[in-house]
N, C-alpha and C positions, 0 to 999 in steps of 0.2 A: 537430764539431771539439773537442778536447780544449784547454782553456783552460788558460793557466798557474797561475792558482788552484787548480784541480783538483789536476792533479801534486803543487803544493803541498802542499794537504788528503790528496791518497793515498798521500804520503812521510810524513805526519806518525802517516796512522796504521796503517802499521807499526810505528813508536818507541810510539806511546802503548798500544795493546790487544793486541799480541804477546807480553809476559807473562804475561794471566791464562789465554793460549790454552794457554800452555807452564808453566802453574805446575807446580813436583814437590815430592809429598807421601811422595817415596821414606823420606826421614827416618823420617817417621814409621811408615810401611806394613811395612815392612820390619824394625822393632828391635822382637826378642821380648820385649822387658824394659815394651812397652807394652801395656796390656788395649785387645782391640778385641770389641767388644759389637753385635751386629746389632739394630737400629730398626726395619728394614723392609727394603724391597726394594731392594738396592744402598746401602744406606744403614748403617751405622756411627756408633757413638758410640766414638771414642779415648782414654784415659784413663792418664796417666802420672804416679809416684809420686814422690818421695825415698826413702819409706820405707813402709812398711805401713801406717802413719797418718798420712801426709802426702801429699794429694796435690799434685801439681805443674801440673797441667792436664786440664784435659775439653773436650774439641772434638769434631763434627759432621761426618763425612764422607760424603757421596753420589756415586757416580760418577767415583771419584777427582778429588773436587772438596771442597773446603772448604764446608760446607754443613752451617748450623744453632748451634745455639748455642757459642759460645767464654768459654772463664774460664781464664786460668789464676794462681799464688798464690806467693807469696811463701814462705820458708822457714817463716818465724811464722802460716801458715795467712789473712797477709792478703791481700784481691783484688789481683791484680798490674791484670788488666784484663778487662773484659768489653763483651760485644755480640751480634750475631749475624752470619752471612757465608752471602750466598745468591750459589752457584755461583761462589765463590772472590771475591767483591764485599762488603765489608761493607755493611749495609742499616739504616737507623735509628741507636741511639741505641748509640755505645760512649765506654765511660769508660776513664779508665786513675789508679793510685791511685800514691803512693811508700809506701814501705816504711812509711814510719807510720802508714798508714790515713787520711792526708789525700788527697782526690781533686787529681788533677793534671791531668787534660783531660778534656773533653768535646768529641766529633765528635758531627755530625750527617749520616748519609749515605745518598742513595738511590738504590739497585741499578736501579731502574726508570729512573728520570733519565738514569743512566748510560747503557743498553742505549740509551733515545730518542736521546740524545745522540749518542751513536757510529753510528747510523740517520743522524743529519742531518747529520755528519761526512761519511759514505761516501756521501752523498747529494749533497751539494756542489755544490746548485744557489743562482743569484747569487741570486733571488728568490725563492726558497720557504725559509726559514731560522727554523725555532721555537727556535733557540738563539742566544744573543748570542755565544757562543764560535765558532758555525761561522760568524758574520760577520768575528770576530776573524781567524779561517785564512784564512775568503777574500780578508782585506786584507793577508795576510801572515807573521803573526803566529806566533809559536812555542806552541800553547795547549796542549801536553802536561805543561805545570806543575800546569794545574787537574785533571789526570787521576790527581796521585799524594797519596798521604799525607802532611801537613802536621805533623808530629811536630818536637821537637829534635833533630838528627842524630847517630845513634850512628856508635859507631866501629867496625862491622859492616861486610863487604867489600856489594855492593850483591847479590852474587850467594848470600848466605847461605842455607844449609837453615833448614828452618822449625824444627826442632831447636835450630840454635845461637839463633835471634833468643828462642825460649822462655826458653832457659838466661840469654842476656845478658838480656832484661826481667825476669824472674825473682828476679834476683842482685844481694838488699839492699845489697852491696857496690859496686854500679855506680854509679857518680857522671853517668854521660853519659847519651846523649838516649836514645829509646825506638823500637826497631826496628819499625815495626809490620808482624804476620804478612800481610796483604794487599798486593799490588803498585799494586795501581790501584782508584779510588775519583773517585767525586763527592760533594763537600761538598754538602748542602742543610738547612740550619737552622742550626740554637745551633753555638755554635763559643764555645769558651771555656779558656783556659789560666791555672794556677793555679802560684802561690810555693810551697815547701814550707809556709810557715808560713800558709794559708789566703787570702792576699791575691791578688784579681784581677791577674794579668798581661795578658791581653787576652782583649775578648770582641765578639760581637755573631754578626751570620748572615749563612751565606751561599744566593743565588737557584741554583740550577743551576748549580754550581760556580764563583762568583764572589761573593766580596764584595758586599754590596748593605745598604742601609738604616747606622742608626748604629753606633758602634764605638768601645772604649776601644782604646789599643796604647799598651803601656808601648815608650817608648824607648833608655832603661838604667834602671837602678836607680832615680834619683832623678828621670826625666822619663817623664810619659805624655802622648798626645794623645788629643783626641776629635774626632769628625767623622762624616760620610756618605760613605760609598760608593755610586756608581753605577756598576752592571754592572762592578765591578774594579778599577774609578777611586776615587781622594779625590777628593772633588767640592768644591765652594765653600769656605766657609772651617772650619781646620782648629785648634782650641785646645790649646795646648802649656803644661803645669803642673808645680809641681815636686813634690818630696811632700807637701809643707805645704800644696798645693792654691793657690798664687800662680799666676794668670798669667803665665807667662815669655815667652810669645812667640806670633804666630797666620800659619797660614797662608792663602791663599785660591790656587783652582784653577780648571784651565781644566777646559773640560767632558771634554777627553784625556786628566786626568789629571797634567798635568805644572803645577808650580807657576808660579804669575804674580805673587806677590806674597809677602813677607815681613818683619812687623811687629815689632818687640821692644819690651818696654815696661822702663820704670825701675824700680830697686829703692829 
């Protein structure tokens, strides 16, 4: 008998892994204006310019899939961003810089994780569960968040060629968020976002695509908090500071997540 958790879990994932099934590299395969260079067998290295001394990107293609190493640069020859991408998943360690050569994020993502993940997803038994997230689907839960790229939101339509996302991260003149060239991902490790002017905006790690262990999160400008995450959740109690590093205010949490208490202290 087919349980309604199930259904659930197997509507979900259609929305979350039918993208990297359908990703198109037509963009790029297809414009003679990009050098394409054989690796090996079915395998490709793509390579596009500004100019005869400037290049604009070098990417990894296997199997008309996204595979192997990614960089691509800024007009002034600085890294816009770099990583690697096994079978259109980025894997490991990718950065991304602004235009001035100060680093602006750090992900940490594993392509393995993923695949297991997506196994115990379409697996969707109540009591065999090596992921916290397919406990999550089976209570309900919409966990197709933890399955995307965690960047600032560009002004990119969602359905963008991989061409224009190059061009928009690329283009010192863009003030907005960062398109990233992969659809789907799992976070596992360092997680870290950076100010233009070097200073921590938020940081810590994530377990199998969940928040987990300690964590700075700026709140605006002039407020950050600190705390632990368990599997997703803020857990117990949560300290909230201003820039001058004063105690403004502390949270504490239920083991769900959802706040139980909230203290402000005097100036």
């Amino acid at each position: 008998m087919i349980t309604k958790s199930l259904l659930l879990i197997t509507g979900l994932l259609g929305g979350i892994f039918q993208s990297v099934e359908r990703f198109d590299l037509e963009s790029i395969l297809r414009d003679p204006s990009i050098i394409k260079t054989e690796t090996g067998k079915n395998q490709l290295t793509a390579t596009g310019f500004r100019s005869e001394d400037s290049k604009k990107f070098e990417i990894g293609i296997k199997n008309n899939q996204l595979h192997g190493n990614w960089t691509s640069y800024y007009e002034n020859s600085v890294l816009c961003d770099s990583g690697r991408i096994e079978k259109n998943l980025p894997d490991g360690l990718w950065k991304t810089w602004y235009p001035n050569g100060q680093i602006r994020n750090i992900r940490t993502y594993s392509a393995e994780k993923y695949a297991y993940a997506k196994t115990d997803l379409r697996r969707g038994h109540p009591k065999f569960q090596h992921y916290v997230i397919t406990r999550y689907a089976n209570e309900g839960k919409d966990v197709s968040r933890y399955f995307q790229p965690k960047f600032d939101k560009s002004s990119l339509a969602p359905d963008a060629k991989l061409l224009q996302k190059i061009d928009y991260n690329t283009d010192a003149e863009n003030q907005g968020g960062y398109a990233a060239p992969y659809v789907n991902s799992l976070h596992h490790g360092l997680f870290i976002n950076y100010y233009e002017n070097g200073a921590v905006k938020d940081s810590g790690n994530y377990q199998s695509g969940l928040r987990h262990g300690l964590w700075k999160e700026a709140v605006n400008n002039t407020l950050y908090g600190t705390g632990v995450y368990h599997h997703g959740n803020r857990y117990h109690q949560w300290r909230y500071y201003d820039k001058n590093g004063t105690l403004v205010y502390t949270e504490y949490y239920r083991n769900n997540g959802t706040i139980k208490d909230r203290h402000y202290f005097k100036k």
